[in-house]
N, C-alpha and C positions, 0 to 999 in steps of 0.2 A: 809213710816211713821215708820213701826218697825227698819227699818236697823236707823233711826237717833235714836229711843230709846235704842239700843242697843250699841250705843257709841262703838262697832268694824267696822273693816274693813273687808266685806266679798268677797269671788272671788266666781263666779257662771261659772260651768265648762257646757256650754252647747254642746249637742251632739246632733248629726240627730237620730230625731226619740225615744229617752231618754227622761227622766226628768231629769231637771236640778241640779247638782251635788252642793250642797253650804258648802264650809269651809271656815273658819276662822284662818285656818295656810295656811302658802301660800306654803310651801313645801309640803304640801297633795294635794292643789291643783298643783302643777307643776306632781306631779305625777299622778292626774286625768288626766290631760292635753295630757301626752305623751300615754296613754292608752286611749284617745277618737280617736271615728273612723276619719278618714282623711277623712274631707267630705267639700264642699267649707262655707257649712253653721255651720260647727261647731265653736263657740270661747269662749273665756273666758270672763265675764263681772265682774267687779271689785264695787263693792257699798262701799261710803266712809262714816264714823260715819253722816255724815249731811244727807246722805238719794240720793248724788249726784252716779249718773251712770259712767265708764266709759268704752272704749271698752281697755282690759286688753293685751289680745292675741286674734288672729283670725288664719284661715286658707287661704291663698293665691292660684294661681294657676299661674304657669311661665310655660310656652309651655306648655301647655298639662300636667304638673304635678302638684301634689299639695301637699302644704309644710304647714308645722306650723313654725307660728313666736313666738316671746319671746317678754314679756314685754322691754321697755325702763331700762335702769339701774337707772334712777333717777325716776321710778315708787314705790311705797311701796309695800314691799316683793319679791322686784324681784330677787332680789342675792339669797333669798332662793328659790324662784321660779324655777328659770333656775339652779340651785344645784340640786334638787332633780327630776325634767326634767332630765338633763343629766343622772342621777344613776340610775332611772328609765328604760332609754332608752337601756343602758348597759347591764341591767337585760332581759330584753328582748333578746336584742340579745344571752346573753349565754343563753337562754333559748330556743334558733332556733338550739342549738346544732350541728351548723353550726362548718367547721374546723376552726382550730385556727390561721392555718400557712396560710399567704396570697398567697405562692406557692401551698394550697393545695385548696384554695377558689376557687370552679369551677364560672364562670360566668352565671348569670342568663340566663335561655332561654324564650325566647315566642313561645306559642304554634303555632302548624304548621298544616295546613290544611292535613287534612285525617288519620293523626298520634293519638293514641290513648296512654295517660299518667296514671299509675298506679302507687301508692304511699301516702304517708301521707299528711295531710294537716300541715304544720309547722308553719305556722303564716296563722291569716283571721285578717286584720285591714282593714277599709276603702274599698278602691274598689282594695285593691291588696291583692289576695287569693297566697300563695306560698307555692308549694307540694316537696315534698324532692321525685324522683323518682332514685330507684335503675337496673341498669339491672344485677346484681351481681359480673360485678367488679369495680364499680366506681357508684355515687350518682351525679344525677343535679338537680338543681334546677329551677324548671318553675314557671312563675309570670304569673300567670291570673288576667284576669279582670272580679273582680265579677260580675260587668254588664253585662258581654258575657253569663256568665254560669247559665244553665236551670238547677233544680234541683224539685226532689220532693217532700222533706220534709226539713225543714232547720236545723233538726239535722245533718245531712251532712256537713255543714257547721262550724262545730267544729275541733278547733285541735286538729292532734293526732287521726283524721280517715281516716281512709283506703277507698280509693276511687279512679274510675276509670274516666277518666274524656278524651272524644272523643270529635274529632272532625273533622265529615263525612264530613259535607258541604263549613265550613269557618272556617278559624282562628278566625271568630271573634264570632261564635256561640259553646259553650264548652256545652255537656251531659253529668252531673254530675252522677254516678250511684255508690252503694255499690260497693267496692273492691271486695267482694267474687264471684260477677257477674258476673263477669270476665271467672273465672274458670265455674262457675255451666253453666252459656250460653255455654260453651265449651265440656261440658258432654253432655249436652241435645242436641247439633247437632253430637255427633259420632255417626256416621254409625251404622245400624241395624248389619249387620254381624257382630258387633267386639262383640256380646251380647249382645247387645239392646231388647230389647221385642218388638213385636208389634201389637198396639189394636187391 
């Protein structure tokens, strides 16, 4: 009843687990859009001046992946729509500060059972967590699946932290811990003789 008294066209950006995001530019919404998490239930609903529903953008899933789609071009606002989608999507990427040169773009890795990864998290979207791991002369990059990964606090789970991230039993079970954990675990088992104290 309000969106027909309101005589605009509004887009409703919904997200798993979010309240729903409502603009009335549709290039705000293409950029809510590329910044919602990739989840099969996330999509865009579109309400038209009469109060009518329609489904705008959704999230699909083809083998096992899962993609965002784009409005129809003969949909309303969709040229600005997919505009600021795309420029959005741009900004993000130079913001993974990933190389620039495609000879210098390492290829993602998936975690490897018993191997233990230490480094930043550089993007958390959806269910793919991706950590820039250095061993000092070269950086890769590993794609987890947030569903694998046990963690304790979900502060952790921001860009731009330092975290160690094992995996004793399975590829598909990751033990998210502080990065500093690493080293202090490391201290706390040397050997009494090296200067240890003991109780």
């Amino acid at each position: 009843m309000q969106a027909a008294q309101s005589g605009v066209t509004t887009y409703h950006v919904n997200e798993k687990g979010q309240a729903p995001q409502v603009y009335t530019d549709a290039g705000k919404a293409g950029d809510a859009w590329q910044k919602a998490a990739l989840a099969p239930t996330s999509n865009v609903i579109m309400k038209t001046p009469d109060g009518r529903a329609k489904l705008y953008a959704a999230a699909g899933t083809e083998k096992g992946q899962v993609y965002k789609d784009l409005p129809f071009d003969n949909m309303p606002g969709a040229s600005e729509f997919k505009q600021s989608f795309k420029e959005s999507l741009e900004r993000s990427k130079a913001e993974l500060s990933m190389p620039t040169s495609q000879a210098d773009m390492p290829a993602l890795q998936r975690p490897e059972m018993g191997k233990e990864y230490t480094g930043k998290f550089i993007d958390v979207k959806g269910t793919r967590v991706m950590q820039a791991v250095s061993d000092g002369n070269k950086t890769v990059f590993i794609e987890h699946n947030r569903e694998n990964l046990q963690i304790n606090h979900s502060e952790l789970m921001r860009p731009g932290k330092d975290v160690t991230v094992r995996y004793p039993f399975s590829a598909n079970v990751g033990i998210v811990r502080e990065g500093l954990e690493k080293s202090m675990r490391a201290h706390e088992h040397a050997p009494k003789a090296f200067g240890g104290m003991s109780r």
